[in-house]
C-alpha positions as CSV (number, residue, x, y, z in Angstrom):
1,X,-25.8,-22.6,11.6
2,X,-24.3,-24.3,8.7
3,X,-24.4,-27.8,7.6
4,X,-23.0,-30.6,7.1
5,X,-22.9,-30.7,11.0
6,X,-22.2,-33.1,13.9
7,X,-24.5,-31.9,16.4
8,X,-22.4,-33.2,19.7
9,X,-24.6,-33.3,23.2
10,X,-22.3,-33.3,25.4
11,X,-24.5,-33.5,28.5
12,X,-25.8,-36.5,26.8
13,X,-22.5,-38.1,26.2
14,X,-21.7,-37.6,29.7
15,X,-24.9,-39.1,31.4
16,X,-24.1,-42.4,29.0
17,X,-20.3,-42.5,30.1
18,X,-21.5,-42.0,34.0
19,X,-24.4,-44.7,33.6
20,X,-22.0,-46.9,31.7
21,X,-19.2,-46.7,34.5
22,X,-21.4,-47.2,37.7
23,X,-22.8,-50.1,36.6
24,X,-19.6,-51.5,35.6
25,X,-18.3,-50.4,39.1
26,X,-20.6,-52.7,40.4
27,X,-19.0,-55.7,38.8
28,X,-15.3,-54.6,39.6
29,X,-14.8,-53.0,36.2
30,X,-13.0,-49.4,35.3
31,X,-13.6,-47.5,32.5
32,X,-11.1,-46.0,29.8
33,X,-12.7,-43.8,28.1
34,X,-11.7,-43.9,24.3
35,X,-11.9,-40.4,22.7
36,X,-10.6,-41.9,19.2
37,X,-13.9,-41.1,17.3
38,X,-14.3,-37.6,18.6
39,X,-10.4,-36.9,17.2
40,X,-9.6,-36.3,20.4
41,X,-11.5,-33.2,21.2
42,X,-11.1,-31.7,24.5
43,X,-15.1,-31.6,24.9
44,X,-15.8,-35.3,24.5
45,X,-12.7,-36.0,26.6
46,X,-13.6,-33.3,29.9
47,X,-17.4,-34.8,29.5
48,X,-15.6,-38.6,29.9
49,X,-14.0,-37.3,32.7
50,X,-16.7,-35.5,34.4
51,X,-18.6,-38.8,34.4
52,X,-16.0,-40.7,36.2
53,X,-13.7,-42.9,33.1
54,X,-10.4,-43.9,34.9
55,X,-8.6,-42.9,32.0
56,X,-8.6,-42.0,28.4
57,X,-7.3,-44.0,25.4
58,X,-6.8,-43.2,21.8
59,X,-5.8,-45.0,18.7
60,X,-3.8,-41.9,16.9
61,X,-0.6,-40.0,18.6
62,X,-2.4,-36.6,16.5
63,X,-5.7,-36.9,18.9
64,X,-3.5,-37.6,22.0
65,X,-1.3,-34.7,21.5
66,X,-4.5,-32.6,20.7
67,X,-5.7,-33.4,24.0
68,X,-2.5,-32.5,25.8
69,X,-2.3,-29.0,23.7
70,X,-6.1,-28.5,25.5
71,X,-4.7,-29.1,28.8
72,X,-6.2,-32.7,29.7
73,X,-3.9,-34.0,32.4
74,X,-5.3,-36.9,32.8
75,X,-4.1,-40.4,32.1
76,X,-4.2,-41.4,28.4
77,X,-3.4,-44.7,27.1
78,X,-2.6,-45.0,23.4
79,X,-5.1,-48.2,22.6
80,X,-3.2,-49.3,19.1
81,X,0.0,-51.0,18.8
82,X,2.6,-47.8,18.6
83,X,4.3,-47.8,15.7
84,X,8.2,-48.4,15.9
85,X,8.5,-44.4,14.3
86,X,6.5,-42.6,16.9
87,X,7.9,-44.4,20.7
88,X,9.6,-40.8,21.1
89,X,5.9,-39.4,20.6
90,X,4.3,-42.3,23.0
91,X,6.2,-41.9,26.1
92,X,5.8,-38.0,25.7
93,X,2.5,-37.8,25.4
94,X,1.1,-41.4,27.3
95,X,1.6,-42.8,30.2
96,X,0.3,-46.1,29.1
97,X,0.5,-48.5,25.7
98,X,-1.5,-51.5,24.3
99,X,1.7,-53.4,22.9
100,X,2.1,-56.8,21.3
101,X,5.8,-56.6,19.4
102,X,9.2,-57.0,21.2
103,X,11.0,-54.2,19.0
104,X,9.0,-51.5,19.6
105,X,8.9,-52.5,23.6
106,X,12.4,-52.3,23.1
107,X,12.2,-49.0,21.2
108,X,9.6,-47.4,24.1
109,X,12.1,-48.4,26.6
110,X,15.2,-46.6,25.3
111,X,12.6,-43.6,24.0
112,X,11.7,-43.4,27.9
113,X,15.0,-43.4,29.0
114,X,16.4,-40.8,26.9
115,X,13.5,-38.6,28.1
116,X,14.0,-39.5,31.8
117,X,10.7,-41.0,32.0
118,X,9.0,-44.1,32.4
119,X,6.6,-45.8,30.6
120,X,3.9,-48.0,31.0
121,X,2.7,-51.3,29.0
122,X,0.0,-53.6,28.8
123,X,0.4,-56.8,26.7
124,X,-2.5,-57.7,24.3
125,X,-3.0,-61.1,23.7
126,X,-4.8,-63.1,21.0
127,X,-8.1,-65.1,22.2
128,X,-9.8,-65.4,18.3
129,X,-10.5,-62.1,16.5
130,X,-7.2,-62.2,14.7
131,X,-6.4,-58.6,15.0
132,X,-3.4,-57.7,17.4
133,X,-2.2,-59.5,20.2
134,X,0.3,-61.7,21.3
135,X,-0.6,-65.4,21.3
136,X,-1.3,-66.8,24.9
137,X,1.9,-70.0,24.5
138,X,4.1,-67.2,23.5
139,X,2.4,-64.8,26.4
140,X,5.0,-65.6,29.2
141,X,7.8,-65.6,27.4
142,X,7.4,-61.8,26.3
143,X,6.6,-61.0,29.7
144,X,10.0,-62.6,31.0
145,X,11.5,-60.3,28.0
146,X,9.3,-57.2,29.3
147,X,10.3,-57.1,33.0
148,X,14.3,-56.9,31.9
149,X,13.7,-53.8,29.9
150,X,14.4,-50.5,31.8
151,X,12.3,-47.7,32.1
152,X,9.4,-49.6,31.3
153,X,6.7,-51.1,33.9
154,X,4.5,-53.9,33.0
155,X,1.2,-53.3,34.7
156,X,-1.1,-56.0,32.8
157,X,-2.4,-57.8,29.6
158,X,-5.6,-57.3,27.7
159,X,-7.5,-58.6,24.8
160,X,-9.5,-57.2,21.4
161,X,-12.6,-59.0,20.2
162,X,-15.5,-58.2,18.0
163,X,-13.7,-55.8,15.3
164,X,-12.2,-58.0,12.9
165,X,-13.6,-61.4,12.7
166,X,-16.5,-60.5,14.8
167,X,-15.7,-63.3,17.7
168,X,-18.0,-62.5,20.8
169,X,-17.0,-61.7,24.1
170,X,-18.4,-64.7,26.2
171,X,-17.4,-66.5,29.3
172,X,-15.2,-68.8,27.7
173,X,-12.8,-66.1,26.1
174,X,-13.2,-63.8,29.5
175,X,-12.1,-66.8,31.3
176,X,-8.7,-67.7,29.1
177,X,-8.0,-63.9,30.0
178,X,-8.4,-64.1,33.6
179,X,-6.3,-67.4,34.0
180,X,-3.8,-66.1,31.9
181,X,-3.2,-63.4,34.2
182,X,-3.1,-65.5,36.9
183,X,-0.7,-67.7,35.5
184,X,1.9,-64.9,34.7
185,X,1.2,-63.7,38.5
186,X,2.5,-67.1,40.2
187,X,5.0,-67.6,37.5
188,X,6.4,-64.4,37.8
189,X,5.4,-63.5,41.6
190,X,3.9,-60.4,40.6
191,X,0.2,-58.4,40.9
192,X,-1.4,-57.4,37.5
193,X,-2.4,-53.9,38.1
194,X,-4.9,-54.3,34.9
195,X,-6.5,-57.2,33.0
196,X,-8.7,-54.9,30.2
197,X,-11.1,-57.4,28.7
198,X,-12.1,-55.0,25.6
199,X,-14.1,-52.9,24.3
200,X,-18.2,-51.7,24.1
201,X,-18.3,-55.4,22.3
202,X,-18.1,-57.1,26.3
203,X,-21.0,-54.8,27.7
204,X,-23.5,-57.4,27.4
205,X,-21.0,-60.0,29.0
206,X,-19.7,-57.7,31.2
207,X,-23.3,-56.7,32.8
208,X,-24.8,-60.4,32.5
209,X,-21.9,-62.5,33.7
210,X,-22.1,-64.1,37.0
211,X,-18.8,-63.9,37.9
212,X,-16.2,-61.4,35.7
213,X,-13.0,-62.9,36.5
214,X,-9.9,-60.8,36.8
215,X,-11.6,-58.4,34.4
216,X,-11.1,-55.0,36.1
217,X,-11.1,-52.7,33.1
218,X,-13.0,-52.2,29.2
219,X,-11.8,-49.4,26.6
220,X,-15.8,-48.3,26.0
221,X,-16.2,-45.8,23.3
222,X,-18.9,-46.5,20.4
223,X,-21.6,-47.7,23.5
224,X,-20.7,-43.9,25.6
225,X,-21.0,-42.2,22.3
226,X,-23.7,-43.6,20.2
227,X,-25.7,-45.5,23.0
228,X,-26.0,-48.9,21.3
229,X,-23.7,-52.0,21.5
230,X,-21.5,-53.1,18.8
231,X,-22.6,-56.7,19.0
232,X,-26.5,-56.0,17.5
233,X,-26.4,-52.5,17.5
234,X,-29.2,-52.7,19.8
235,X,-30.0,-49.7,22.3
236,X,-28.6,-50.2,26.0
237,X,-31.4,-49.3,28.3
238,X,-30.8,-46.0,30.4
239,X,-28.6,-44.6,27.4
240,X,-29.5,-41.4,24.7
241,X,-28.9,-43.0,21.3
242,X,-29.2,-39.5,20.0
243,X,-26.5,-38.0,21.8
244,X,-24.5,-37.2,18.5
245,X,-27.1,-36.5,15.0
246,X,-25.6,-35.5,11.4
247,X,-27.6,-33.0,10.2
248,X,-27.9,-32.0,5.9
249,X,-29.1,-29.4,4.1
250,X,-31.3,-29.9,1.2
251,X,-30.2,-28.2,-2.0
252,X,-32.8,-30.0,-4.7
253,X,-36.3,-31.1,-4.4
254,X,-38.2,-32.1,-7.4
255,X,-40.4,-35.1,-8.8
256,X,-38.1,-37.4,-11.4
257,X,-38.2,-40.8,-13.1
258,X,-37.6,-43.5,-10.7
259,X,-35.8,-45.4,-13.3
260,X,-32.4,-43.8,-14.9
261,X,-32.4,-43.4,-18.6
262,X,-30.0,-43.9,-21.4
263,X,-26.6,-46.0,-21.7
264,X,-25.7,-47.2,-18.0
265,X,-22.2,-48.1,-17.0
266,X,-20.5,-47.9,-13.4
267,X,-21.9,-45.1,-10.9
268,X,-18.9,-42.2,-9.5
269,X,-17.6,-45.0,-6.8
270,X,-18.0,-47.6,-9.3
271,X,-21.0,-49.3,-8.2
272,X,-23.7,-50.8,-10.6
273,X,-26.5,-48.4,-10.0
274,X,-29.3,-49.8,-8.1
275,X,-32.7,-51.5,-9.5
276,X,-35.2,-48.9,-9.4
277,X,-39.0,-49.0,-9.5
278,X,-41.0,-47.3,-12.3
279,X,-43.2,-44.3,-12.1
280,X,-42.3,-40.9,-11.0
281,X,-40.6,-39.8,-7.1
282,X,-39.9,-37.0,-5.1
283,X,-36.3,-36.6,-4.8
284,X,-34.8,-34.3,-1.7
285,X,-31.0,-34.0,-2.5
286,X,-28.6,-33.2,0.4
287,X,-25.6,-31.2,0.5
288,X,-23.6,-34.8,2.2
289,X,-21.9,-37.1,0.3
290,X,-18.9,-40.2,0.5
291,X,-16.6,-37.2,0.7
292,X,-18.1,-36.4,4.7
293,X,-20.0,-39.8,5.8
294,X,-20.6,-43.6,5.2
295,X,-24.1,-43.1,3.8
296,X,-24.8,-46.9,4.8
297,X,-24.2,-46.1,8.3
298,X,-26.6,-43.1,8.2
299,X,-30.2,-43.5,10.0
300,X,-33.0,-41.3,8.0
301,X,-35.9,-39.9,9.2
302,X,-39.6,-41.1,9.0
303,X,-40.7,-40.4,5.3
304,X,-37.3,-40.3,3.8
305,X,-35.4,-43.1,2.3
306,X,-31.8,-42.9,1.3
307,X,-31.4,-43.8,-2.5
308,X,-27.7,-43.5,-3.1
309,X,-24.5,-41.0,-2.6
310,X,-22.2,-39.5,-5.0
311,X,-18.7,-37.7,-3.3
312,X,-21.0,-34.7,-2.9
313,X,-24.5,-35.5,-2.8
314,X,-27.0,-37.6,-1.1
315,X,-29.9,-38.7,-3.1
316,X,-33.3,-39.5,-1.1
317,X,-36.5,-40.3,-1.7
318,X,-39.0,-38.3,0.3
319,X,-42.7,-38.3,0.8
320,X,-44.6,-36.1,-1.1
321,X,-45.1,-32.4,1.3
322,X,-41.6,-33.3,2.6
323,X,-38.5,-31.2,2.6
324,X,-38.3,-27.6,0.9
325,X,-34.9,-26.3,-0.4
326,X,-33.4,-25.0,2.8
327,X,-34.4,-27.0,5.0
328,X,-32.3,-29.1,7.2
329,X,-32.7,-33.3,8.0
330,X,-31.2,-34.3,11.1
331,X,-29.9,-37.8,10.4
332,X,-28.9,-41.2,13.0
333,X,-25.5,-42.8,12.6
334,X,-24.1,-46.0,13.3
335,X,-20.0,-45.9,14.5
336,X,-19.4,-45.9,10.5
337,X,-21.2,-42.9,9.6
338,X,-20.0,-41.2,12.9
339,X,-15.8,-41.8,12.0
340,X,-16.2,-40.8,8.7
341,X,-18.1,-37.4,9.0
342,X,-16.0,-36.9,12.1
343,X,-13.1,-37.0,10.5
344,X,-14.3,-35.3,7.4
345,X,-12.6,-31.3,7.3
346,X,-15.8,-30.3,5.8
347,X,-18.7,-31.2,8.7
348,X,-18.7,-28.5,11.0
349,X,-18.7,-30.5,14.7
350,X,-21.3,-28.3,17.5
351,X,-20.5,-28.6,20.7
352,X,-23.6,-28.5,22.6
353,X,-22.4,-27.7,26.6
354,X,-26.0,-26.9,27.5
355,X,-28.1,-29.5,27.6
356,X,-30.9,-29.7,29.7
357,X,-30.9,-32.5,32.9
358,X,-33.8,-34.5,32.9
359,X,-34.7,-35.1,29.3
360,X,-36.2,-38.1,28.2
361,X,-33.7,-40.9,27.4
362,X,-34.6,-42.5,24.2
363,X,-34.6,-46.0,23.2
364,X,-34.6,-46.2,19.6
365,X,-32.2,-44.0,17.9
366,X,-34.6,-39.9,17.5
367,X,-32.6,-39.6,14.2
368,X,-35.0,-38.2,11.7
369,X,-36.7,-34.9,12.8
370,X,-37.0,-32.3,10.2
371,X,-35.2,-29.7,11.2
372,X,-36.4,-26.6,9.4
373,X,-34.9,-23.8,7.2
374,X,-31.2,-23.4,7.6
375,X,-30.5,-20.0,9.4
C-alpha cells in the first residue's frame, strides 16, 4: 500500500467512542460525536454511531454535506458559529447550531422559513477561554431575542474551554453553566433540552466530579479518536491510543555530518536551523513533510529521533541497523499531526473495517513499529 498513509482502525475508534459514552451515561452525560478531524468521512461517523454518540457535530458545512451525500441520517450539529453566508447551507443540511451572534440567528431563522423547515439552536456562552460565546450578563437578553424569532427552536446553551486560552474545565466553570441554565428556565418558564459543557477537555471533570450539574451533553472528538485527553495529553485508561498511526516511507538512508556546513541563513519555513552535535549520524529521510503533517505533533518510534521537516521531507536520526530504503515507519500523532495529514490531499487515509475484538488496549501511544518494505 502506498504511503504517506493514515492507517484508520475503525474497530478501535468504535470501542473508544462506546467506552467513552457509557461511562458518561453513568453521570447523565450524552455524547456528540464530532467527526470534524476525520473530514467528515462516513466511516468514522457510522463507527460513532455504532457505539451509541447521540449525535454528530462538525465544524465545516463541506464535511456535513459529505456525510449527508453518504447517507448518514443521523442528527448532526454544526459545532462552529455558522457563518452569516452559509444559514441557507445550515438549515439544509443540520438540524442543530452552536450560535452566539443575533444576525445570523436572524439569518437561520428566515433561511429556515424559506425552506419550510425548522431549525434548531444552542447558545454558547463565554465562561473564560475567550473563544466564542455570548457573555453570561448579556445571556438572557439574547434568549428573550431567540424565542421571538420564527422557525427557530431554542433547545439549550453550552460552553467552549481549553482551546484558546487553555482555561480548565473545573467545578467552578461547570457550575456558572448549570445555574445559568437554570436561571433562563425560571425566567423564561421553560425546560433546557441541552446544557453541552464541552469538549474531550471536561473528561477528567466530567468522570471525577461528584455531582455534574445540569451538564447532560460533551462534543468528544480528539479523546474517541486519539485516546488521550487534551488537558495533559495523558492516555485515558480502557482506550487504544493507536487507533489512528501515520505511516512514511523512507526514501534516503546514509551516514552524514551532524553539523551543516558552509554559509547558514533561514531553513525552507524560515526557521534558524537547529544546534547540532558533531560527529557523524545515520540519517533515515521520509517521504512526509509540512506539506502532509505537523511534524511536532508526530510520535517516532524507539531508535528514531525526528531532526527537522522541509515541505517534502522528514529528516531523522536513526540507530545504526535501522531503516533500509523501502521500508515504512509507522508514526504516533497528537490532534496537530492528525488535522494536518488528515486534511492533506496527498496522505492516502485506510480504512481498516476489520479489526480483531479482543486486542490488547494500549496505554502509551504503540506509535513506532517498523513496518517493513513498502509493497
Amino acid at each position: 500500500m502506498t504511503a504517506p498513509r493514515l492507517d484508520v482502525d475503525l474497530g478501535r475508534i468504535e470501542h473508544n467512542a462506546r467506552t467513552l459514552v457509557e461511562r458518561l451515561a453513568l453521570r447523565g452525560i450524552s455524547v456528540t460525536g464530532v467527526t470534524k478531524a476525520g473530514l467528515g468521512s462516513a466511516d468514522i461517523a457510522n463507527a460513532l454511531l455504532r457505539a451509541g454518540v447521540s449525535a454528530l457535530g462538525d465544524s465545516r458545512m463541506e464535511n456535513i454535506e459529505r456525510m449527508r451525500r453518504e447517507q448518514i441520517t443521523a442528527p448532526i450539529s454544526l459545532i462552529r458559529s455558522p457563518m452569516l453566508s452559509q444559514v441557507d447551507r445550515v438549515v439544509r443540511s443540520a438540524e442543530l447550531s452552536l450560535n452566539t451572534e443575533w444576525s445570523v440567528l436572524k439569518g437561520l431563522s428566515s433561511a429556515a422559513g424559506q425552506s419550510g423547515r425548522s431549525h434548531a439552536v444552542l447558545l454558547m456562552v463565554e465562561l473564560g477561554d475567550l473563544r466564542e460565546g455570548i457573555m453570561p450578563d448579556d445571556l438572557a437578553d439574547m434568549v428573550q431575542v431567540v424565542l421571538r424569532l420564527p422557525n427557530i427552536t431554542l433547545i439549550g446553551i453550552g460552553a467552549n474551554l481549553a482551546c484558546h486560552s487553555g482555561v480548565v474545565p473545573d467545578h467552578n466553570n461547570m457550575a456558572e453553566l448549570s445555574a445559568l441554565a437554570e436561571s433562563i428556565e425560571q425566567t423564561f418558564g421553560m425546560r433546557l433540552e441541552m446544557v453541552s459543557g464541552g469538549n474531550s477537555a471536561n473528561l477528567d471533570w466530567a468522570l471525577g466530579a461528584e455531582d455534574t450539574g445540569r451538564i447532560n451533553n460533551l462534543r468528544l472528538g480528539e479523546a474517541i479518536l486519539l485516546g488521550c485527553e487534551p488537558l495533559h495529553r495523558r492516555p485515558i485508561e480502557g482506550l487504544y491510543t493507536d487507533a489512528i498511526t501515520l505511516v512514511a516511507e523512507v526514501i534516503e538512508f546514509k551516514a552524514k555530518p551532524a553539523r551543516p556546513w558552509g554559509a547558514i541563513a533561514q531553513t525552507a519555513f524560515g526557521q534558524a536551523p537547529a544546534d547540532a552535535a558533531s560527529g557523524d549520524r545515520s540519517r533515515a529521510i521520509l517521504a512526509l513533510g509540512q506539506q502532509d503533517v505537523d511534524p511536532a505533533g508526530l510520535l517516532p518510534p524507539a531508535g528514531i529521533r525526528i531532526l527537522g521537516a522541509s515541505g517534502d521531507h522528514l529528516i531523522t536520526c536513526a540507530d545504526s541497523g535501522g531503516p533500509v530504503v523501502g521500508d515504512e515507519v509507522r508514526f504516533g500523532l497528537n490532534y496537530s499531526a492528525l488535522v494536518r495529514s488528515m486534511t492533506s490531499p496527498y496522505v492516502l487515509k485506510a480504512m481498516n473495517r476489520n479489526s480483531a475484538a479482543g486486542l490488547c488496549v494500549s496505554q502509551t501511544p504503540e506509535c513506532g513499529v517498523l513496518s517493513g518494505r513498502a509493497g
